[in-house]
C-alpha positions as MATLAB code, in Angstrom:
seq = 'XXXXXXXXXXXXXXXXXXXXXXXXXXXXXXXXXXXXXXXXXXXXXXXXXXXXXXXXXXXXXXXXXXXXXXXXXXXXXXXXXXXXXXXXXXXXXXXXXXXXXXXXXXXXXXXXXXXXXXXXXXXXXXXXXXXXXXXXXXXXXXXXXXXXXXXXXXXXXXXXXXXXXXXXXXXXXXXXXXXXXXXXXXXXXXXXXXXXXXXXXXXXXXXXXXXXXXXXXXXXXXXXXXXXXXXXXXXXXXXXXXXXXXXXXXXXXXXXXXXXXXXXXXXXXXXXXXXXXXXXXXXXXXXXXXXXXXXXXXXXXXXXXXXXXXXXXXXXXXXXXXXXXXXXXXXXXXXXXXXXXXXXXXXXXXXXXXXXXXXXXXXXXXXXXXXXXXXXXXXXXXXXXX';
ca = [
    -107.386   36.806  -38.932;
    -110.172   39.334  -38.854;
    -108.484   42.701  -37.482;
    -111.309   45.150  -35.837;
    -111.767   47.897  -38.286;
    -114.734   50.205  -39.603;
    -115.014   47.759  -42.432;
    -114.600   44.740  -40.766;
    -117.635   41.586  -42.408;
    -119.435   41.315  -39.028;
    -121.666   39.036  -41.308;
    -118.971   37.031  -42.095;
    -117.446   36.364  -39.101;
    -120.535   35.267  -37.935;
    -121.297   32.675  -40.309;
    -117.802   31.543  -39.352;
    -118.766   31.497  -35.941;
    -122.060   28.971  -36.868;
    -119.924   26.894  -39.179;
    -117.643   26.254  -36.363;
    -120.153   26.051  -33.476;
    -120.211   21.852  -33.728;
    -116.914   21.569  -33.449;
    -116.518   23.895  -30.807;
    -119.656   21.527  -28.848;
    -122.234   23.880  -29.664;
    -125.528   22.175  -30.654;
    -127.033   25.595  -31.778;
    -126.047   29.590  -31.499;
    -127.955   32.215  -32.358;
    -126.987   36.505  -32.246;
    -129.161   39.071  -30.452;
    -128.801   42.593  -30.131;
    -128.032   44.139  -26.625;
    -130.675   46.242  -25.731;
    -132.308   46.205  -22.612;
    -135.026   43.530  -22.555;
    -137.183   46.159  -20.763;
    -140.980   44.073  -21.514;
    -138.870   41.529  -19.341;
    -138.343   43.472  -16.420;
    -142.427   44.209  -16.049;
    -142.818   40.717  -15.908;
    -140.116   39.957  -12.946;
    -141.561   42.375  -11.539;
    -145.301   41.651  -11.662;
    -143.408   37.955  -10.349;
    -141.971   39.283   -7.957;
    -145.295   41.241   -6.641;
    -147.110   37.934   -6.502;
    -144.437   35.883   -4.869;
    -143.550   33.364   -7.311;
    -139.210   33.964   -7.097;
    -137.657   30.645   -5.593;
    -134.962   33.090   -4.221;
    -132.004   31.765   -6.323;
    -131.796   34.435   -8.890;
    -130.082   37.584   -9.291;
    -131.662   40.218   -6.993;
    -131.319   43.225   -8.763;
    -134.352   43.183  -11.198;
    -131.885   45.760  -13.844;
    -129.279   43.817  -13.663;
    -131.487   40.483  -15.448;
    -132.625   43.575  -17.988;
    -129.967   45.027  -18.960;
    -126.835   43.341  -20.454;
    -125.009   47.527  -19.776;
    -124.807   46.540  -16.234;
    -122.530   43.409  -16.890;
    -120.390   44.726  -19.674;
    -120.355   48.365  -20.948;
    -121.317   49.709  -23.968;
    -122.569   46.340  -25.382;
    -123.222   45.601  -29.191;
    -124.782   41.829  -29.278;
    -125.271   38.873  -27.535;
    -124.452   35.051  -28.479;
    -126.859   32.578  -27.016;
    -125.428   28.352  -27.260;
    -127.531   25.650  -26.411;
    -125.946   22.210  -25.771;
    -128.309   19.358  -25.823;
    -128.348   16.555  -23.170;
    -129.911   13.390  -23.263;
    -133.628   12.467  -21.798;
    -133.390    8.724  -21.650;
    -131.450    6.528  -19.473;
    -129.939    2.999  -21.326;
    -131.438    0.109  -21.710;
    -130.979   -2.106  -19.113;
    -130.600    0.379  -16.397;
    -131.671   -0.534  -12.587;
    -135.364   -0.180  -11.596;
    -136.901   -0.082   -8.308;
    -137.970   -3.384   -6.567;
    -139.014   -4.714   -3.235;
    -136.765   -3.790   -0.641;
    -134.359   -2.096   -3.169;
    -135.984    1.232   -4.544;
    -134.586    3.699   -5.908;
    -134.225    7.727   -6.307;
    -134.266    9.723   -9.120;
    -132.295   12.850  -10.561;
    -133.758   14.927  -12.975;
    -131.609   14.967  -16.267;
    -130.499   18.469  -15.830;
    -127.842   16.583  -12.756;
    -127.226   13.724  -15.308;
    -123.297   13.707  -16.080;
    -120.556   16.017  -15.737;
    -122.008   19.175  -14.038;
    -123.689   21.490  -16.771;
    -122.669   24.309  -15.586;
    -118.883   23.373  -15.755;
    -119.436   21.772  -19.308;
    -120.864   24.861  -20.976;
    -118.283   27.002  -19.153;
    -115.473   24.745  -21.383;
    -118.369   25.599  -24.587;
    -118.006   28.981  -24.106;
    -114.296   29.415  -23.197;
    -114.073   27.597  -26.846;
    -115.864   29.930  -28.030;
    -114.347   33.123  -26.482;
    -110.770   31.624  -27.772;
    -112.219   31.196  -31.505;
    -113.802   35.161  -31.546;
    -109.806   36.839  -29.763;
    -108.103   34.837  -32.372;
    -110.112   36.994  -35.230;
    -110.793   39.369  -33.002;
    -107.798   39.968  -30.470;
    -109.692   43.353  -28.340;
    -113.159   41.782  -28.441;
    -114.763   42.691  -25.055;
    -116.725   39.382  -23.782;
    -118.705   38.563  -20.786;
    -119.841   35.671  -20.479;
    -122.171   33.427  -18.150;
    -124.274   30.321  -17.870;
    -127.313   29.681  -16.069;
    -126.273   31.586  -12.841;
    -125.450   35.173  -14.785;
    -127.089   37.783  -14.222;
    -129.637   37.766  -17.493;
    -132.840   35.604  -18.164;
    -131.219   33.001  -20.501;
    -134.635   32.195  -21.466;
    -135.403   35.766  -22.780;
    -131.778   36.173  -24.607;
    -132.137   32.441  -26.168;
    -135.882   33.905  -27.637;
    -134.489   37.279  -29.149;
    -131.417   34.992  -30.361;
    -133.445   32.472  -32.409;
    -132.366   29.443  -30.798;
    -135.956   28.430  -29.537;
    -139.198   30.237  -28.053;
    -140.233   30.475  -24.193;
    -142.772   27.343  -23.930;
    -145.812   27.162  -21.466;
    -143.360   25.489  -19.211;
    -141.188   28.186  -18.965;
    -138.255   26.251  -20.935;
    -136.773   27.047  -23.998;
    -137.955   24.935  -26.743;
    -135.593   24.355  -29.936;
    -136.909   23.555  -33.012;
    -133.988   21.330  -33.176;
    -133.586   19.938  -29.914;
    -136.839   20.382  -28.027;
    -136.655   21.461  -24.768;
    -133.556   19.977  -23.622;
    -131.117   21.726  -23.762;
    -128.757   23.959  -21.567;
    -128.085   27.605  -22.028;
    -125.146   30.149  -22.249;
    -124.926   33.512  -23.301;
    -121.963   36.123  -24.301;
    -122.239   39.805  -24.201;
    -119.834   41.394  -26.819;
    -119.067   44.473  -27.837;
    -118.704   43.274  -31.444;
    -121.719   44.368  -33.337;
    -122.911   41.066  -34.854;
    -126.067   41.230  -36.993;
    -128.672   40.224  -34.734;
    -130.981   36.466  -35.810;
    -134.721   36.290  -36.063;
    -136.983   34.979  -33.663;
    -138.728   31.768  -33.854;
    -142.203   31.685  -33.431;
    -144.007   30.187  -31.039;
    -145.269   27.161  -31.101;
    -147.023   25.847  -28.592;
    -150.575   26.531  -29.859;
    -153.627   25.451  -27.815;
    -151.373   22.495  -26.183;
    -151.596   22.492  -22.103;
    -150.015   19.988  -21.553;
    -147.661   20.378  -19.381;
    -149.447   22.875  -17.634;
    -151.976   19.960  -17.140;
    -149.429   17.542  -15.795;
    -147.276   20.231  -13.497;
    -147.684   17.651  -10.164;
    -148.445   20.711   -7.679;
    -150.124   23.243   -9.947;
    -147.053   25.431   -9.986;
    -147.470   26.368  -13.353;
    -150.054   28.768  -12.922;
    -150.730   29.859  -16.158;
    -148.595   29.693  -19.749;
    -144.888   30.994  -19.311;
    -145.751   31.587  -15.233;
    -144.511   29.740  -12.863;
    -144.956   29.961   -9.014;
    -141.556   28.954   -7.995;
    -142.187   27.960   -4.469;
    -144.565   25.387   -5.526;
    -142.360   23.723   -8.067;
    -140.826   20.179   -7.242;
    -137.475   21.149   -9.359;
    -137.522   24.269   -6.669;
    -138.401   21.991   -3.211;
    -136.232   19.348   -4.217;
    -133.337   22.036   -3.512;
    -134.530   23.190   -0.571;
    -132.883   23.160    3.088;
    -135.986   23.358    5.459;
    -138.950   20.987    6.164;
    -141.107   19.967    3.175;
    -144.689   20.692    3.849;
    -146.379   17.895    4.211;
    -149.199   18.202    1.053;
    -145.802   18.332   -0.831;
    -143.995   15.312    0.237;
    -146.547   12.242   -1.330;
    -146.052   14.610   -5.096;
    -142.138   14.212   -4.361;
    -142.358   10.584   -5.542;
    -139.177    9.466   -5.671;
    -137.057   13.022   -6.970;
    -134.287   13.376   -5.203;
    -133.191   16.244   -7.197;
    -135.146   18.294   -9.744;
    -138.167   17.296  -11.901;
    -138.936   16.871  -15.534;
    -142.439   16.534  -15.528;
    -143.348   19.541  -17.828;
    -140.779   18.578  -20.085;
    -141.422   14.662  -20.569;
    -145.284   15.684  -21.443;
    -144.074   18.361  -23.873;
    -145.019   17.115  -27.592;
    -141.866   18.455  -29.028;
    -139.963   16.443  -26.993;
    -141.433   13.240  -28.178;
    -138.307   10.729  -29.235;
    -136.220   12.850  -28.581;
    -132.408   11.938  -26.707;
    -129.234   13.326  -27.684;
    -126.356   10.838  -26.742;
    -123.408   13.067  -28.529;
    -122.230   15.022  -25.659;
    -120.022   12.814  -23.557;
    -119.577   14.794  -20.823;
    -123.609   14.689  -20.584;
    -123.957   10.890  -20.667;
    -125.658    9.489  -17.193;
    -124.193    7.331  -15.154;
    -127.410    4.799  -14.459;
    -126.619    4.191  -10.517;
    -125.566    7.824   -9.827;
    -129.094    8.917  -11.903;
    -131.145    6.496   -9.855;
    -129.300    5.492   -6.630;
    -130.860    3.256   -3.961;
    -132.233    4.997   -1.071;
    -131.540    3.367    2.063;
    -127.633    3.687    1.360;
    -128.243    7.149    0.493;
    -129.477    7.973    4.419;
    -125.632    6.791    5.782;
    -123.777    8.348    3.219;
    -120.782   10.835    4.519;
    -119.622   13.612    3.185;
    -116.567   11.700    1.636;
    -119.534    9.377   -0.189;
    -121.235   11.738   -0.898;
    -118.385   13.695   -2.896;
    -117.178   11.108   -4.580;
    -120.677    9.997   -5.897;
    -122.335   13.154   -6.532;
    -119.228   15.786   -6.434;
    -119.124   16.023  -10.352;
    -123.121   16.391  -11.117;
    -125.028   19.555  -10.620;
    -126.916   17.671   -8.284;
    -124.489   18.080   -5.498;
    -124.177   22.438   -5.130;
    -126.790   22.147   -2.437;
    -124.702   19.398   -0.671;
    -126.122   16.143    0.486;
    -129.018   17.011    3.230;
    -131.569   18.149    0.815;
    -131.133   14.812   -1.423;
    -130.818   12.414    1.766;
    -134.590   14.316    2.816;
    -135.786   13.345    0.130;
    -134.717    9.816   -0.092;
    -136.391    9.739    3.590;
    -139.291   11.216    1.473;
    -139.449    8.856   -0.995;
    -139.326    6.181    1.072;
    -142.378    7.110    3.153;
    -143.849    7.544   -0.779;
    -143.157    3.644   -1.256;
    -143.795    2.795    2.390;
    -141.070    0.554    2.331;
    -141.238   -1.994    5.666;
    -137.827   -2.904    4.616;
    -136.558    0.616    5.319;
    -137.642    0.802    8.767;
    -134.525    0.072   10.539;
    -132.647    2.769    8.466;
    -135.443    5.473    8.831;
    -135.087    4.362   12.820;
    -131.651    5.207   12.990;
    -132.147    8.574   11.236;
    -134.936    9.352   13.356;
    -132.637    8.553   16.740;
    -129.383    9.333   16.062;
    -128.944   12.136   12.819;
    -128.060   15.509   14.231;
    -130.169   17.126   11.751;
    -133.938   17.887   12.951;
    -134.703   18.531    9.305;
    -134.305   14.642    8.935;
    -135.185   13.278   12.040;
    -138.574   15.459   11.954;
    -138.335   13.767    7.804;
    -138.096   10.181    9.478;
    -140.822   10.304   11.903;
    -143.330   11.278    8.738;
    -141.875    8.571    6.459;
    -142.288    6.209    9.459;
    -145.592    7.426    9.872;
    -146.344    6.460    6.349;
    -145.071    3.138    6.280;
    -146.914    2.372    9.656;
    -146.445   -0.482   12.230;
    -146.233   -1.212   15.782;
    -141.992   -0.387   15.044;
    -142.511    2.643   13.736;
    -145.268    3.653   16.230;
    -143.086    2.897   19.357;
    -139.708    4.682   17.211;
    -142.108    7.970   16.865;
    -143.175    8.024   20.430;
    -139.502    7.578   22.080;
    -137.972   10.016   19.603;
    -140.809   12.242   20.644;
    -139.960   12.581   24.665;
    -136.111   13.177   23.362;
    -136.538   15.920   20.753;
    -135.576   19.133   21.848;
    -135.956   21.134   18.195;
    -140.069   22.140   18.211;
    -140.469   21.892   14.259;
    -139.065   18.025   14.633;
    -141.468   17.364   17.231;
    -144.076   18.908   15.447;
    -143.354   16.206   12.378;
    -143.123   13.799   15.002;
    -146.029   14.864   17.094;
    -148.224   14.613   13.734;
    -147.108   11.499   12.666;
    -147.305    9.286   15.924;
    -151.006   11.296   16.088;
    -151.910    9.298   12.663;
    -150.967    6.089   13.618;
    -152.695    6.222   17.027;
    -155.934    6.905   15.166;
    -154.990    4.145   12.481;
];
């Protein structure tokens, strides 16, 4: 047992730390020192002057800077990446005719990320008190107050891509991302360059041009951002929705370094091929008991189920499915949300039809919200003119 002393091998330890990171269900760690990442903080701000926050992130600007605010007097930080896989199996459902399907992006696949890497680093906060019983840790994952991105960059384990993802050497890009402040002076790891080169791709793909330029990204325009949204989806946004229910990976499936790449060794990770691409129209009458029990364990399900059943209404005006007219009629009459019944009418409006004309124009003289009957007012306008 390493006992904290002037003398203790800081080196050591940490090499002990690597050797052990597999079995502890650590793909990769690397050690950064603690100081402020102050370059970081002009460029939240210079984000934050231009508009581009989605509004889930830390507020205080210092606090994402400055690993001092979330433990004192730190000495080094531990970054982990655990990779997750990119492909579903072979044989798993598709869409057809009157049976399509949804999508989740693969950051919802499995057991809820957020819980797994918690378990990661609770390993590894057990493994550092057992060699070093007064260590000071603090540690978080992906809703913490620091930029994982940043501390994963000064760590070593990858550099900030043009998509604004962490790209391993190892892994590629997918990957998740923890981080432990310590007071334990570690010797700190060595960047790894950049490598993206001259390659656009995925700013090239991005589906609504919210990548704006390399390593900037306008949040509100971003599909993985709208997909978790409450509100009404403006309507240029809704036909680039596709089929996500939940996230996108776009920028990521495009990415070169990603090419052939799946990792299949973290259980917990695995996908579950209905819950990753559910059918839509059951989606729409899904409770809240369903809805639990289907989605409760993915990260899919912390916004609860009215942004994903939106956009399953979405997606279904996307495949103007005739088939899905009945459903989208009973959401349109009958769901006490106006988010979705204002959702309906434009998916209706999509798919077209005398039905859906005559569902739009009764719902119409009933609605009492005014951003429903706007939807409603502008889709039963299209088909009129059709």
């Amino acid at each position: 047992m390493t006992v904290r002393t002037g003398s203790t091998d800081w080196s050591r330890l940490k090499e002990e730390i690597r050797e052990n990171a597999s079995r502890l269900g650590i793909d990769k760690i690397g050690f950064a020192s603690a100081d402020p990442f102050l370059e970081m903080k002009e460029r939240l701000q210079e984000h934050r002057a231009k508009g581009y926050e989605s509004g889930f992130e830390e507020p205080d600007l210092d606090k994402r800077v400055d690993p001092a605010l979330s433990l004192p007097q730190p000495r080094s930080i531990l970054s982990i990446a655990v990779a997750y896989p990119s492909r579903l199996p072979e044989g798993s459902p598709r869409s057809r005719r009157g049976a399509y399907r949804g999508q989740l992006s693969r950051s919802a696949w499995g057991r809820d990320y957020h819980e797994v890497l918690r378990e990661r680093m609770r390993r590894l906060e057990a493994f550092i008190r057992e060699r070093v019983p007064d260590a000071r840790i603090e540690s978080m994952v992906d809703t913490g107050a620091l930029v994982d991105r940043a501390v994963a960059e000064r760590a070593g384990i990858g550099w900030s891509g043009k998509n604004c993802a962490t790209i391993t050497p190892e892994w590629g890009s997918w990957v998740y991302l923890g981080e432990m402040i310590t007071d334990l002076p570690f010797p700190p790891d060595t960047p790894v360059a950049n490598q993206c080169g001259d390659c656009t791709l995925c700013i090239d793909a991005c589906p609504t041009g919210a990548l704006v330029g390399p390593g900037e990204l306008n949040a509100s325009r971003c599909l993985s951002y709208v997909t978790q949204t409450k509100g009404m989806v403006e309507d240029w946004l809704k036909p680039l929705i596709g089929n996500r229910l939940y996230g996108c990976d776009t920028c990521q499936i495009v990415c070169p370094k990603n090419k052939e790449r799946n990792w299949t060794h973290q259980p917990e990770l695995q996908p579950d091929p209905e819950q990753a691409r559910p059918l839509l129209i059951p989606l729409l009458s899904m409770g809240n008991k369903e809805f639990k029990e289907r989605f409760g364990a993915s990260s899919a399900a912390w916004r609860g189920k009215k942004p994903i059943q939106r956009n399953a209404v979405i997606a279904l005006g996307n495949y103007r499915d005739e088939s899905a007219v009945p459903a989208l009629k009973d959401v349109l009459a009958n769901d006490p949300r106006p988010v979705l019944r204002g959702t309906a009418a434009w998916a209706l409006g999509q798919i077209g039809g005398s039905e859906a004309l005559e569902a739009i124009r009764s719902a119409l003289e009933r609605e009492q919200d005014p951003e429903a009957g706007e939807e409603m007012k502008r889709a039963y306008d299209k088909l009129v003119s059709q």
